[in-house]
Structure formats: C-alpha cells, structure tokens
C-alpha positions as CSV (number, residue, x, y, z in Angstrom):
1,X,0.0,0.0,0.0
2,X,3.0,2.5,1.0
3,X,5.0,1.7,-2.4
4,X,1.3,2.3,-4.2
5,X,1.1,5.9,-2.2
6,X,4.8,6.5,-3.2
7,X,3.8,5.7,-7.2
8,X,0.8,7.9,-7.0
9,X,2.7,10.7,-5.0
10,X,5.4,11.0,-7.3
11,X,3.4,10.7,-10.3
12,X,1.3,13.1,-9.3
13,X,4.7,15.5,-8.7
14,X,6.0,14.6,-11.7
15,X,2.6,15.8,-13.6
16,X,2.4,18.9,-11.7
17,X,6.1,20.0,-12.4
18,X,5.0,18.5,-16.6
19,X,1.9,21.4,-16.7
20,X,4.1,24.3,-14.6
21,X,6.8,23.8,-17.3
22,X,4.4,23.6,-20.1
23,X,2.7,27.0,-18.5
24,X,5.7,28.9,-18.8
25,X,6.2,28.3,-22.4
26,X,4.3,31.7,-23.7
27,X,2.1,32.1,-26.9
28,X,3.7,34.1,-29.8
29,X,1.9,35.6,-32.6
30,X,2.8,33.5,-35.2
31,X,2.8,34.7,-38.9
32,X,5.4,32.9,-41.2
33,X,4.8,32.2,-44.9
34,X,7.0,30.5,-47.5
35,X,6.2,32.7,-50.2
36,X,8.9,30.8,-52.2
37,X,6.6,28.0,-52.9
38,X,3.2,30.1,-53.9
39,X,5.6,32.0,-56.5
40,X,6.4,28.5,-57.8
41,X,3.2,27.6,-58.0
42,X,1.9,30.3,-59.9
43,X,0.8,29.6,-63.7
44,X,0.8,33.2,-65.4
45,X,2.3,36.6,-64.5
46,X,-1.5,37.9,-63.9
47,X,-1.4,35.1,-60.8
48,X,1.9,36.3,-59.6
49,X,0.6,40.1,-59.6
50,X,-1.9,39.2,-57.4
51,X,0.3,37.2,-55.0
52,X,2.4,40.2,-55.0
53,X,-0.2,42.9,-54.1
54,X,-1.4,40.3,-51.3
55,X,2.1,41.0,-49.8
56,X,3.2,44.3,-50.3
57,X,6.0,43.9,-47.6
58,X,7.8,41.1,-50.4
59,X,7.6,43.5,-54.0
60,X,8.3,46.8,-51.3
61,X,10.0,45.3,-48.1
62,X,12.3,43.2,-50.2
63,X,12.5,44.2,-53.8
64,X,11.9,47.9,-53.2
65,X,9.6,48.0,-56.2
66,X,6.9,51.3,-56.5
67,X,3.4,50.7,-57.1
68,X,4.0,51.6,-60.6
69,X,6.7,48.9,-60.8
70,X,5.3,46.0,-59.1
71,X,3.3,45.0,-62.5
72,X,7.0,44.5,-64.5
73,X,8.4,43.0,-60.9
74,X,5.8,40.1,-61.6
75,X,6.3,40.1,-65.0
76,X,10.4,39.9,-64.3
77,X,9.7,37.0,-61.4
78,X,7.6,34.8,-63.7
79,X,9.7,34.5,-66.3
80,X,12.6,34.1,-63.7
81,X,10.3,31.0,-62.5
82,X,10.1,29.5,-66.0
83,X,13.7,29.6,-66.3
84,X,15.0,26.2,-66.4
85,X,18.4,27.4,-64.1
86,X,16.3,28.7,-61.7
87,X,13.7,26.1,-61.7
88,X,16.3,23.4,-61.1
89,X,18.3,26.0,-58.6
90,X,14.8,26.4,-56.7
91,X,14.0,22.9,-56.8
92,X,17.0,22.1,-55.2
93,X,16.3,25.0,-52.5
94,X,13.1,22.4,-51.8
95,X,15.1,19.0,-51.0
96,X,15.3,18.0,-47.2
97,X,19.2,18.9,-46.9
98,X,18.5,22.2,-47.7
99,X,15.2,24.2,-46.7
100,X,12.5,21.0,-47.8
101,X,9.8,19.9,-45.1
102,X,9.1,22.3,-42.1
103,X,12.2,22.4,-40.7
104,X,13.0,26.1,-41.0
105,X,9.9,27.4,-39.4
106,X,9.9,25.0,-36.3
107,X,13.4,26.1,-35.1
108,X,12.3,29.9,-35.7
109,X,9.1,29.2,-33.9
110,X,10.8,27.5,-31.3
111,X,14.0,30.5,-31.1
112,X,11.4,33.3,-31.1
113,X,9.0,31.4,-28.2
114,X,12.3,31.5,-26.1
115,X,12.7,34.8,-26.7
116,X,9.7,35.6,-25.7
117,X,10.5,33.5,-22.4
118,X,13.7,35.9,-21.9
119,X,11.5,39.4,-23.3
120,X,8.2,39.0,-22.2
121,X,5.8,41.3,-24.5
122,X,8.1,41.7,-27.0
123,X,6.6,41.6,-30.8
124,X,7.4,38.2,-32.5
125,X,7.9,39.7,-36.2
126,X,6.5,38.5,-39.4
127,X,8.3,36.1,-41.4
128,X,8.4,35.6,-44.6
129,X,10.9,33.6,-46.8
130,X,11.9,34.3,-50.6
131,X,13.7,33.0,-53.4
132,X,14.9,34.6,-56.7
133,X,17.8,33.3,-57.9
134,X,20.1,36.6,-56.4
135,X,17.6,39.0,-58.7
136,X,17.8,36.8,-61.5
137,X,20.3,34.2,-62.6
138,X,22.9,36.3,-64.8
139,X,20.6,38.8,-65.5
140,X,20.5,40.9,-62.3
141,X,17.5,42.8,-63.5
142,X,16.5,43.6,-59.8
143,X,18.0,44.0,-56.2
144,X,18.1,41.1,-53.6
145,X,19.8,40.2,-50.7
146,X,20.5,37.6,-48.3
147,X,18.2,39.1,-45.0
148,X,15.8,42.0,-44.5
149,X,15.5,42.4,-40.8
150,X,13.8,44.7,-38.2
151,X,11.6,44.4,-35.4
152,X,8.1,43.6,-37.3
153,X,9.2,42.0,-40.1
154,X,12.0,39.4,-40.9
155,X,12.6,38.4,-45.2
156,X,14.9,35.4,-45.9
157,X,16.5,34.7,-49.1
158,X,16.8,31.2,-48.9
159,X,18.7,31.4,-52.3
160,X,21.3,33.0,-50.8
161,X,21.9,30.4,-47.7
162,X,22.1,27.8,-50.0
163,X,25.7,27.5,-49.2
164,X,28.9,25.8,-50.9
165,X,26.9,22.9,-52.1
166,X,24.2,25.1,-53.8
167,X,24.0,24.9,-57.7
168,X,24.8,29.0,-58.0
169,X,26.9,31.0,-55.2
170,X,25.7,34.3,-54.5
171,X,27.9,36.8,-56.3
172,X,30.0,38.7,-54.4
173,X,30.5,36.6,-52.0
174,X,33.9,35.7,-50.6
175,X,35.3,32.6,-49.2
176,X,35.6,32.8,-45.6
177,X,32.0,34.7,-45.8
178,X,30.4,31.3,-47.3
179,X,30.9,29.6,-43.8
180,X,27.7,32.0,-42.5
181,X,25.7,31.3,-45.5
182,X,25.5,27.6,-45.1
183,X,21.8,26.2,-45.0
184,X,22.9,25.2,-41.2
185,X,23.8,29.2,-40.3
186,X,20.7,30.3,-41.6
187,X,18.6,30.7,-38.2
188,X,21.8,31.4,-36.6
189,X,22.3,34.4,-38.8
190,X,18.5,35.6,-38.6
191,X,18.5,35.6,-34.9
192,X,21.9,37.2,-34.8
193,X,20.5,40.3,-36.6
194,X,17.5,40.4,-34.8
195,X,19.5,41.1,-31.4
196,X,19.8,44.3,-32.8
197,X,16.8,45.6,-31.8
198,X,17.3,44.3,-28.5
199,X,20.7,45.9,-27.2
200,X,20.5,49.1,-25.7
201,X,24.1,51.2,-25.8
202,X,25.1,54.4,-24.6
203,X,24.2,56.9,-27.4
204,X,27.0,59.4,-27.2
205,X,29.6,56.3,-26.6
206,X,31.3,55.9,-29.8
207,X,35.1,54.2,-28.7
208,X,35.8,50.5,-29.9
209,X,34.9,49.1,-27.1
210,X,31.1,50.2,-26.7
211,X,30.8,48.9,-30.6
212,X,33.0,45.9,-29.3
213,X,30.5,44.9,-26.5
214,X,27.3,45.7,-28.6
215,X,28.8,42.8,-30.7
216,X,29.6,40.6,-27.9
217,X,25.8,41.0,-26.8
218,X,24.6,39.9,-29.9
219,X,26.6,36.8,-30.1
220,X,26.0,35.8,-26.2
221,X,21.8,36.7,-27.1
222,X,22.1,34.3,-30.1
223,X,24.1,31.7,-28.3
224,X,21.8,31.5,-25.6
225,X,18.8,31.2,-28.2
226,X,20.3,28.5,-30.0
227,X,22.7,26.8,-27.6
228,X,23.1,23.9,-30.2
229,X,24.4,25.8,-32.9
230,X,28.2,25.6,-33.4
231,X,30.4,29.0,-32.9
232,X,31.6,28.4,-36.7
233,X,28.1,28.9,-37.9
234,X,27.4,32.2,-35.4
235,X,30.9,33.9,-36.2
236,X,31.9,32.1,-39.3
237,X,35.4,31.3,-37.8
238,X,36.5,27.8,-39.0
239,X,37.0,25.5,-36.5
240,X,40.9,25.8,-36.2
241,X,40.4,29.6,-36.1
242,X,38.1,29.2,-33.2
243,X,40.7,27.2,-31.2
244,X,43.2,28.7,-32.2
245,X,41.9,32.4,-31.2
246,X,40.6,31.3,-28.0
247,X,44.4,29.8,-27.4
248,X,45.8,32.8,-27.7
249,X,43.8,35.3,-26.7
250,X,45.8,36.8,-24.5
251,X,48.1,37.8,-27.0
252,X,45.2,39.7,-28.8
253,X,44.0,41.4,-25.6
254,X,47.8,42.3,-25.4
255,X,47.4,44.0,-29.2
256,X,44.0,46.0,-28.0
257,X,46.3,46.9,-24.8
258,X,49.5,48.1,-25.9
259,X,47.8,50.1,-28.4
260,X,45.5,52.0,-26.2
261,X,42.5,51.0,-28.7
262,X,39.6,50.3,-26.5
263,X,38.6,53.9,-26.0
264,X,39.7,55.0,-29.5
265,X,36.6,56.3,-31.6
266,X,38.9,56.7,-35.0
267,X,36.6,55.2,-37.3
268,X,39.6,53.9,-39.7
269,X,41.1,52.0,-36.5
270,X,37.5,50.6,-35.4
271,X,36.6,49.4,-39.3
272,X,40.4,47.6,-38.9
273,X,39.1,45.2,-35.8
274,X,35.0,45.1,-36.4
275,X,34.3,45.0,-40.5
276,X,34.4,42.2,-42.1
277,X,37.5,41.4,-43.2
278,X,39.3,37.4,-44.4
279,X,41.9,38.5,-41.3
280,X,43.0,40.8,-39.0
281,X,46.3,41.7,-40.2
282,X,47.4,44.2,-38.0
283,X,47.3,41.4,-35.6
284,X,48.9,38.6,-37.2
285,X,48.6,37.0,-40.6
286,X,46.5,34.1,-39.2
287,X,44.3,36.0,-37.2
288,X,40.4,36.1,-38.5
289,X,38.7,39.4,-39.2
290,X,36.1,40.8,-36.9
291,X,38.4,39.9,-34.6
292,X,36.7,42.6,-32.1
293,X,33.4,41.6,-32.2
294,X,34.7,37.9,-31.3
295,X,36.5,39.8,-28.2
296,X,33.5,41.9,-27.3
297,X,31.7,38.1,-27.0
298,X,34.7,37.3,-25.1
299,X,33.9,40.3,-22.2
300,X,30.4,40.2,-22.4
301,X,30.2,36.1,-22.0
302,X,32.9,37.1,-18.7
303,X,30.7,39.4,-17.7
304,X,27.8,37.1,-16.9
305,X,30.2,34.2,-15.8
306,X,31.4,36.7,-12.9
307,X,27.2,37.6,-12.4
308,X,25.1,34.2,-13.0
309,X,22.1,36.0,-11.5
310,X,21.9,38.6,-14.2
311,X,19.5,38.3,-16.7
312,X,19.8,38.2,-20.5
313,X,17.4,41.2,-20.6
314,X,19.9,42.7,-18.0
315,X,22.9,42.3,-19.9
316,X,21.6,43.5,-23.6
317,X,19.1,46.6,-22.2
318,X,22.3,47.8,-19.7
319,X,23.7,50.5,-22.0
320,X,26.9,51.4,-19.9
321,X,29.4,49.1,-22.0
322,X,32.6,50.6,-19.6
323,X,30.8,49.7,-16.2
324,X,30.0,45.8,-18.3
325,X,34.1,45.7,-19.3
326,X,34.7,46.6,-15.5
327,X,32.5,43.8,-14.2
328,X,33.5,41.2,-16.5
329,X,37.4,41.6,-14.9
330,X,38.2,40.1,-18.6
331,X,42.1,40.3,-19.3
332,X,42.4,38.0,-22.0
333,X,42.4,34.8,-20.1
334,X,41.3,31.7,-22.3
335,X,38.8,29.3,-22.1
336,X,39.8,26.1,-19.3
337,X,38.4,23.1,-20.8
C-alpha cells in the first residue's frame, strides 16, 4: 500500500512540475509564410501580380519595387520562375538537406518562443521567406539580398543560404563569408541580426569598445537562443580559427592593450578590428577578421560568468558598456576546458 502511495505521489509531482513547465512556455503571434513555394506555383504573371499585391512587404520590403513597378516585378519573377536554371536552382532549395519539409519554421518558432521567455511582451515579427535566384540568374534585372531584418518583419532569401553545395553561389560573395551562409547558419544568422533591436548602448559612446560589446551582446543573445548551434556557424570562424583564437587570446587582448585601442573612436582604426574582413592583419597573418566583435563576446560572455544571477534582458538593455568591461574583470584569459 505504501510503495502504491509513493507511485501515486510521485506521479502526481512529476505531472504537476509537466503542466508548470508547459505553463511557462508563452504564446507568440505566429505569422510565417513560404512565399517561395506560392511563386512557384503560380501559372501566369496575372497570378503572380496578385500574389504580390497580397504582400506588399515582399515586392516593397524586399524588392523595393513602386506601385508603378510591381506589375513589371511580376512580369520579371515569372519569367525568372520559367527559367529552367532557376527552376532546377529552386527545386534544389526544396530538397530536405536544404530548406525542404518544415524544418526552417519549427526552429524559428521555437528560437522566437524562447525569446519571448527571456522578453516577455516583446513583438514576435512576421516572417516571410523568398527565393529569386540573387535578382535573376545572370541577368540581375532587380536587387536582392540575403536578409531583411527589423523588429516587425524578418525576409529570408533562402537562395542566398544555400551555401557551398548550392548549384549558384551568390555573387560577391567571398570565401571565408560562405561559412555564415551555409543552410545550417541560416537561423543562426536571422537571430543574430534580430538582437539588434534588443541591445541598448550608450548613445554618445562611440570608442571601440562600446561597438565591441554591442557585438559581444549579440553573439552571447544568439548563443543563448540557439545553444546547439556551433560557434563556426554564429561567427563564421573555421573551427581551427576558433581554437586557435581562443588559445591565444591573450596575446590579442595584449594588441588591443599596448595600443590603447579600446577607447579610441577613429573610425579607420575601429573598421580595422570590427568590419568584415578574411583576417586581421594588424594582428597577425592568421588572425580572423572581426576579430573585435569575437572579443567583445569574449567580455560580455565574462561578464555574466562573474554575475550568474543577471539576466539576459539585464545584460543586452544595460547600456553602460565601460561599467559591463569593469564587471566582466576580462584580461584576455582563455577558455579552461
């Protein structure tokens, strides 16, 4: 009778702790659409006029066509559509390895549910994903891009995240810039940019190291988000570049020392450590570019190791980056694994 009372008991536990977890999972409002796949499907350039003017924020948001222009932007995508390259390209786009099935909108759902968990009554914003062959396979007859982000509203090119094993690369597009456009980076990179509109920063603080942290919040938000996505896919560092910076950080910190560069607000010196760049050479030949943002990640990811308690609303809203670099004590030390 006691072991039945213990059974029961415990089961009853267990159930009570199941529903108080599911309760704390919040509702988003959830608007995503693969607008990809009704552009396929459309069988005349009347058909896509129509699906453009039912989504203005895809022909304006992402094209940046007029009113005027939309008509020839449907014309222009239909004829892109019946174009055998970009048929294949697109059909390719559609197999599971790439962005096939469900897959992309269950790990945004679940990304933007959690950030709703860590930003309560913060706007979950549309999403809407895209595909046109770069503007038009070797014709470029219009503008795309890879992401259109802001607070309401979030585009994807999927084209564009295709990656190395994609039929077309995107033009323009270097090397060492390919590792953040892999199919597997995509969410990564989405979330990334979306931080944006959550850090807060100090308005009149323009030295390297504000810009430095802002970065670093960003990459600690995203990592949190999506804890199982590797740091090669979030900073596009191969994974010998990862270790290897990490091993000898100390000898960057030393750099960003000895030069007196964290308070410096030259903008020639700041676009040296933060743009994106194949290295940092001013460091070392084999040191990656962006090699301040990956430092800012450094201090900010000290920073919250040094306060457990703080939340990640805390540490991106707190706009005083020198009282955060303070805090953190981060002198370069590595990582101890």
């Amino acid at each position: 009778m006691k072991i039945l009372y213990a059974l029961t008991f415990g089961l009853l536990l267990w159930s009570c702790s199941q529903e108080k977890a599911e309760k704390k999972m919040p509702e988003i409002q959830w608007d995503f659409q693969r607008i990809e796949r009704e552009m396929a499907a459309t069988k005349s350039e009347v058909e896509m006029g129509a699906l453009l003017a039912k989504h203005p924020e895809i022909s304006v948001g992402y094209f940046s066509a007029t009113p005027e222009n939309t008509p020839y932007l449907a014309q222009d995508l239909f004829r892109l559509y019946a174009n055998p390259d970009l048929r294949k390209f697109y059909n390719q786009s559609q197999e599971p390895d790439f962005f096939g099935g469900d897959a992309i909108e269950k790990e945004l759902k679940e990304a933007f549910t959690k950030i709703q968990q860590e930003f309560p009554g913060v706007k979950t914003p549309k999403i809407r994903t895209i595909f046109s062959g770069f503007g038009g396979i070797g014709g470029g007859e219009y503008t795309a891009q890879n992401l259109v982000v802001s607070d309401s509203l979030i585009i994807i090119g999927l084209d564009y995240f295709m990656g190395s094993r994609g039929l077309y690369k995107a033009p323009n597009i270097y090397e060492y810039q390919m590792r953040r456009l892999e199919p597997k980076a995509m969410v990564a990179q989405i979330i990334l940019q979306y931080s944006a509109f959550l850090i807060k920063q100090t308005e009149n603080d323009a030295s390297l190291l504000s810009d430095m942290i802002w970065y670093g919040k960003g990459y600690v938000f995203t990592k949190t988000i999506l804890p199982a996505v590797p740091d090669s896919l979030i900073f596009g560092y191969t994974q010998q570049e990862i270790a290897e910076t990490n091993a000898f950080q100390k000898d960057v910190w030393e750099h960003f020392i000895d030069r007196k560069l964290l308070f410096s607000s030259d903008k020639n010196v700041k676009a040296k450590y933060l743009d994106d760049r194949p290295k940092t050479t001013e460091i070392g030949p084999a040191c990656p570019g962006s090699i301040g943002r990956w430092l800012g990640w450094r201090i900010v990811d000290s920073f919250w190791k040094q306060k457990p308690k703080t939340t990640l609303a805390k540490i991106l809203t707190d706009p005083e980056a020198n009282r955060l670099f303070l805090d953190s004590g981060y002198r370069g030390e590595a990582d101890k694994k």
